[in-house]
N, C-alpha and C positions, 0 to 999 in steps of 0.2 A: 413855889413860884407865886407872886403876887399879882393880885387885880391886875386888867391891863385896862386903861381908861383910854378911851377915844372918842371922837365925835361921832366917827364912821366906819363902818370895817366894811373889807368885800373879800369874799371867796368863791371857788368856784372849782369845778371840775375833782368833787370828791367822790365820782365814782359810787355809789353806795347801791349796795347788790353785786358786788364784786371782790375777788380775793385781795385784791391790790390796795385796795381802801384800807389805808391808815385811821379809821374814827377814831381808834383808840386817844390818838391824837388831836382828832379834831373837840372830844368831846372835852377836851381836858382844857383847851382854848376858850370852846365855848365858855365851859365853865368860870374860867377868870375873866374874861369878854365883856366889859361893860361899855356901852355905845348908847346914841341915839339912834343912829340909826345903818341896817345892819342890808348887804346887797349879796344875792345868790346868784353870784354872776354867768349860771348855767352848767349842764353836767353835772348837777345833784346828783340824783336816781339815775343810774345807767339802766332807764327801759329798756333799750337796745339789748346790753347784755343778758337782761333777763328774760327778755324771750326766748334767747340762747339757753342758757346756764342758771337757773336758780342756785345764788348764793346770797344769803341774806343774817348775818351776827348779829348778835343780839347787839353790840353797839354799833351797831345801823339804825336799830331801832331806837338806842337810847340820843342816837343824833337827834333825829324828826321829834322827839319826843320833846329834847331841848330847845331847838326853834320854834317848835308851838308855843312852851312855856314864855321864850322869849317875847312872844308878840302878845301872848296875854298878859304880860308883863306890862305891858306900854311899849315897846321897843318897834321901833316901824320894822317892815324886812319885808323888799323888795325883791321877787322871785324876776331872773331872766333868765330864762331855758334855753337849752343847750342845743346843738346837735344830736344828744342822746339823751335828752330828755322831751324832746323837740313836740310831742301829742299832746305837753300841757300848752302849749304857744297857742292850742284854739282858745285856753279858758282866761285871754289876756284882758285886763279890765276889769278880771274880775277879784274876789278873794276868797282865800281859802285855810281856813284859821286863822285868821286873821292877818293872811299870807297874802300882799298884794301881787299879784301875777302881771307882767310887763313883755313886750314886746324889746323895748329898749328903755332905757331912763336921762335926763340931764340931770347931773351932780352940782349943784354951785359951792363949791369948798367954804369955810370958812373965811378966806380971804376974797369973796368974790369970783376966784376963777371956777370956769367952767367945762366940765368935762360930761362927754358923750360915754354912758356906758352901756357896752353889750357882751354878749357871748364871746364873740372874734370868729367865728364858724365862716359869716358872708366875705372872709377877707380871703377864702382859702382862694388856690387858683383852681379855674374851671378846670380843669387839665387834670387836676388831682380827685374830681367822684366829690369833694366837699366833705374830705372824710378827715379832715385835722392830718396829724403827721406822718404822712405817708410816705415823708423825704426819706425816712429809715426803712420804711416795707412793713407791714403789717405785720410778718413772720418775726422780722427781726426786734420790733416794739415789741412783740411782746415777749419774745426772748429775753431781751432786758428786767423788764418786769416780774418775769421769774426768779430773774437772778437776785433784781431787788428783794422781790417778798424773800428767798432763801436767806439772802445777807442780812436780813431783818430780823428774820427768826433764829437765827446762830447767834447773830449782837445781844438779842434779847435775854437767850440765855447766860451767856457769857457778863451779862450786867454793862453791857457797852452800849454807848449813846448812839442814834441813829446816824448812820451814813448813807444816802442816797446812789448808792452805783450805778444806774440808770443817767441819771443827771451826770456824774462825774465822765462816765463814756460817751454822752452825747455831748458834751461841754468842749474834749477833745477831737470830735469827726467833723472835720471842715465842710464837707457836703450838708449836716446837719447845722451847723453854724450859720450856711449862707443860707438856706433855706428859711431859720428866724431871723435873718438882718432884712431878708426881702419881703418876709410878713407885716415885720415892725415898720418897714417902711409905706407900706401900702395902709398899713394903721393911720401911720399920724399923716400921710397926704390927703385919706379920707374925712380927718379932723381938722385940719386947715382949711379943706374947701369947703368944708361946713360952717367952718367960722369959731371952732373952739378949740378952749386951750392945750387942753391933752383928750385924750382917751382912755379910760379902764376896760381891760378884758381878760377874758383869760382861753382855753382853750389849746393851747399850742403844749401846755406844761413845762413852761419857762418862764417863772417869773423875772419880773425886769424891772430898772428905773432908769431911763433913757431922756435925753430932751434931744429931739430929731427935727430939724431945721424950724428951731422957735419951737413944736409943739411937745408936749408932755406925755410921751408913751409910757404906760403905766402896766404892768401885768402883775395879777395876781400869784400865777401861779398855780396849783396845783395841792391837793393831799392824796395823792395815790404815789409821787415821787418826792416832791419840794416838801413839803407840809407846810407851804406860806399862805400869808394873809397880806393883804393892805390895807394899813389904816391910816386916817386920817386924824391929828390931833386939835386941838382946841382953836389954831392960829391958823392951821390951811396944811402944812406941812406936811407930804404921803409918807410912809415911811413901809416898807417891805420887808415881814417879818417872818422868821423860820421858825417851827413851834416842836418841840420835843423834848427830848430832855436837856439837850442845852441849845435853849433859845437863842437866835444869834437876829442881828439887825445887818439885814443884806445892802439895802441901798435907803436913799432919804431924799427929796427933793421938797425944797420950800422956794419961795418966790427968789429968795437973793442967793441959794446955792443948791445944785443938783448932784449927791453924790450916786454916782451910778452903777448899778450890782454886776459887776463885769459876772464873765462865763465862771473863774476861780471861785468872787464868791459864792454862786448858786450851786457848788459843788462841794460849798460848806468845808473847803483846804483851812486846816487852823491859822496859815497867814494871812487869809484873805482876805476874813471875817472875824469880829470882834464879838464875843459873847453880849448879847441882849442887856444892855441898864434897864431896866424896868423904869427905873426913875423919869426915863426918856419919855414914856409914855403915858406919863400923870398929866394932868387937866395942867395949862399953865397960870401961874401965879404971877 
């Protein structure tokens, strides 16, 4: 896999101190990840779980180890905490290895536009506890989950590229469908009335690339199911990206066109999605 060059990247909801954390993957990202500047869009460290369950792999630790490096680097990297990482939200303003700690952040892309980024936690409905995806039931999330990590480790051996089963059965439950169309919409009406042009988050573990009456709903995504990122290139242009052994490019929006990652691609179907150019994401010339 070669360098991936960008202006900007954002991730979010990597779960780390849990079985489900794909690092393996992220670290492999990190690795090729060259940015100015890099956003931790919340759900780093699953504190939460780990008051429960202590699980901690050594590539958890070779994660943290690599964003410290990065910001010694010179690389900005803006921390926004999650719902389950939510007891660093007191240390906001402040830094920590060189780790800015944010409450929320304003992105202004390289072409000007302006996006709002946070977590996506405050968008849940009261109704739901404010616990993220409860549309499916806690039992049954994480039934899934299991099933992923198993299918993960069968593919692994077998020498087969990751498939997300989690994703691909939540992609087809129409209860779970409407549940993210009524999220994303409550997203980009709270970015309208704000007055900007899209919004970045992540949280739900669907990433997306959407333009929702005028505004630019943007999800990250996920590495505990998706393994995606968002980045931003040299001209403004988001592009939604899948990281494992065959990288693929889910969706893209720039100012004069919005390709948008329907529910097929984020379930990574070989029609849906077209294996990752790399070239796509070189600085432009």
């Amino acid at each position: 896999m070669k360098t991936v060059y960008c202006r900007s990247a954002f991730i979010s909801d990597v779960h780390l101190g849990t079985a489900d954390c794909k690092a393996d993957y992220l670290l492999d990202f990190l690795r090729h990840l060259h940015c100015e500047t890099l956003y931790l869009v919340g759900d780093i460290i699953d504190m939460e779980a780990l008051t429960k369950r202590f699980c901690w792999h050594r590539t958890h630790s070779a994660v943290v180890t690599e964003l410290l490096a990065m910001a010694q680097r010179g690389i900005e990297i803006i921390y926004i905490p999650g719902n389950h990482d939510a007891p660093l939200r007191q240390l906001a303003g402040q830094q920590v290895g060189g780790v800015r700690i944010a409450l929320d952040a304003t992105h202004i892309g390289a072409d000007g536009r302006r996006y709002r980024v946070s977590h996506g936690d405050e968008f849940d409905p009261e109704s739901n506890g404010r616990h993220g995806i409860l549309w499916l039931g806690d039992a049954m999330h994480r039934l899934l989950c299991w099933g992923n990590r198993r299918l993960y480790a069968l593919r692994q051996q077998r020498a087969l590229p990751y498939l997300p089963l989690s994703i691909v059965i939540k992609s087809r439950i129409s209860q779970a469908l409407a549940y993210i169309r009524a999220y994303e919409q409550r997203v980009a009406d709270d970015a309208a009335a704000r007055g900007y042009d899209g919004h970045i988050c992540g949280h739900i573990h669907y990433g997306q690339v959407r333009r929702i009456d005028g505004v630019l709903y943007l999800n990250d995504g996920d590495w505990v199911e998706h393994c995606t990122a968002l980045i931003e290139d040299h001209v403004g242009a988001m592009q939604l990206i899948h990281w494992s052994e065959q990288p693929a490019l889910l969706g893209r929006a720039s100012r004069e066109l919005v390709l948008p990652s329907p529910a097929t691609a984020l379930a990574l179907e070989p029609l849906a999605c077209r294996h990752l150019d790399l070239a796509d994401l070189h600085p432009a010339t």
